[in-house]
N, C-alpha and C positions, 0 to 999 in steps of 0.2 A: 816327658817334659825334660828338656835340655836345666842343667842346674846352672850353664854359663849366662843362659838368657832370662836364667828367671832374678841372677844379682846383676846382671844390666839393668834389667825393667826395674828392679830393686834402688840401685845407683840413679838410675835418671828422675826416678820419683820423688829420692828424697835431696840430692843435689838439685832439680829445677821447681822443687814444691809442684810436682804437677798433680792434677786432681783427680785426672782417668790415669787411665793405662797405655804405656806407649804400644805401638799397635805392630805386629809383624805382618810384613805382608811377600807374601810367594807365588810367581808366575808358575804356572802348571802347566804341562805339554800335553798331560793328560786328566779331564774333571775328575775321573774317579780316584786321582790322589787326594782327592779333598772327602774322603770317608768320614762320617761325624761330622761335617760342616754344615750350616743354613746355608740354602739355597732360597733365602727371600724375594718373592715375587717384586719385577717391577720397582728397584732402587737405581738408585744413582750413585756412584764409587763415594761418592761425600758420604753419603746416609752410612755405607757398610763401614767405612772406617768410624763413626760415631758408634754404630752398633757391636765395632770390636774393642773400642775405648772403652765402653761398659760392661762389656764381658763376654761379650760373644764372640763363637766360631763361625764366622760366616764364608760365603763363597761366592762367584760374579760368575759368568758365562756368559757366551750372546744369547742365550735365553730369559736372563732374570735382570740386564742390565737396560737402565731406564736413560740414560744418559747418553746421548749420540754422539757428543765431543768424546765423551770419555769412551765408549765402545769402540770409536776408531783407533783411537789413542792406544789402545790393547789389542789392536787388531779384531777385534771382533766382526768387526761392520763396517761399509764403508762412511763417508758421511755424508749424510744427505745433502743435495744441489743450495738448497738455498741456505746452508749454516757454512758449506766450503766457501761460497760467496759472498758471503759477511751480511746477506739481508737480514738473517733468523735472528743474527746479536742487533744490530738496527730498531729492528721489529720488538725485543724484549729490552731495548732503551741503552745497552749493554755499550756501544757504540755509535757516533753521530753520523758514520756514511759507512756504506757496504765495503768499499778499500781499506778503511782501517781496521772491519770486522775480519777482511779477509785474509789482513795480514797479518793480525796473530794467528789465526786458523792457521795460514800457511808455515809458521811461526813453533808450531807444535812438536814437538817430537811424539814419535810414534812406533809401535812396537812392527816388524810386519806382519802382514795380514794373516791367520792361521797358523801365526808361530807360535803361539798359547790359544791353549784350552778354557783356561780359568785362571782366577787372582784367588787365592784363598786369605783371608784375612784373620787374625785374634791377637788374643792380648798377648804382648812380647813375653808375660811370664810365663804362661801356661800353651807357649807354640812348640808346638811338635814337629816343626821345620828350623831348618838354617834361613833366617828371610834375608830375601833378596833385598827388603828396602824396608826401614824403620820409618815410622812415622810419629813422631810428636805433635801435641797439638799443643801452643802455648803463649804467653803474650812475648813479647819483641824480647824484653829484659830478661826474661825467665831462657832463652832460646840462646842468648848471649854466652850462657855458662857451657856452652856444649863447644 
């Protein structure tokens, strides 16, 4: 445990009153740096960062990741024909025509394909990496102070 990340997580907790834990999050080039991590079945990157917000160590892979948008997004996978062409957001009410689904798709930034392994994700106090990207979860006001 890093002690500069654990009076970060410390500082953002009690300067933005947040109620979880800010969450670290680190791309892998290789999954077995994520030793000690959940590899929980079948999530979606929202769900993991919820489940690092409350205390867990978790991990993503193209194996355990439930999220198509987001599997591409990390390279993991490509993404399916009918979500790059805006039908799938359509389809789930998300958007009112497949062009404007497919233009945030197209719209995305994206990691490439088989440049990471895995996302390891946990609470920014107790991460045992340097993270790549913090994550906060919080209302607009509270987000302001940062």
């Amino acid at each position: 445990m890093n002690p500069k990340l654990r009076e970060a997580a410390g500082t953002l907790k009690s300067v933005l009153g947040l109620q979880t834990e800010p969450v670290a999050v680190k791309f892998l080039t290789d999954a077995t740096q994520a030793q000690g991590y959940e590899a929980l079945p079948n999530r979606r990157y929202c769900q993991m960062v919820m489940e690092a917000r409350r205390g867990r160590k978790v991990v993503l892979t193209a194996d355990n990741i439930a999220c198509p948008a987001a599997a591409a997004v990390f390279g993991f996978k490509p993404l399916p024909p009918k979500l790059a062409s805006g039908e799938m957001l359509v389809a789930f009410g998300i958007f009112g025509s497949p062009e404007a689904g497919k233009a945030t798709i197209d719209s995305m930034r994206r990691l490439e394909p088989g440049e990471y392994a895995a996302v390891a994700l946990s609470p920014l106090e107790t991460a045992d990496f340097e993270p790549d990207v913090v994550v906060v979860e919080a209302a607009i006001e509270q987000l302001m102070w940062i």
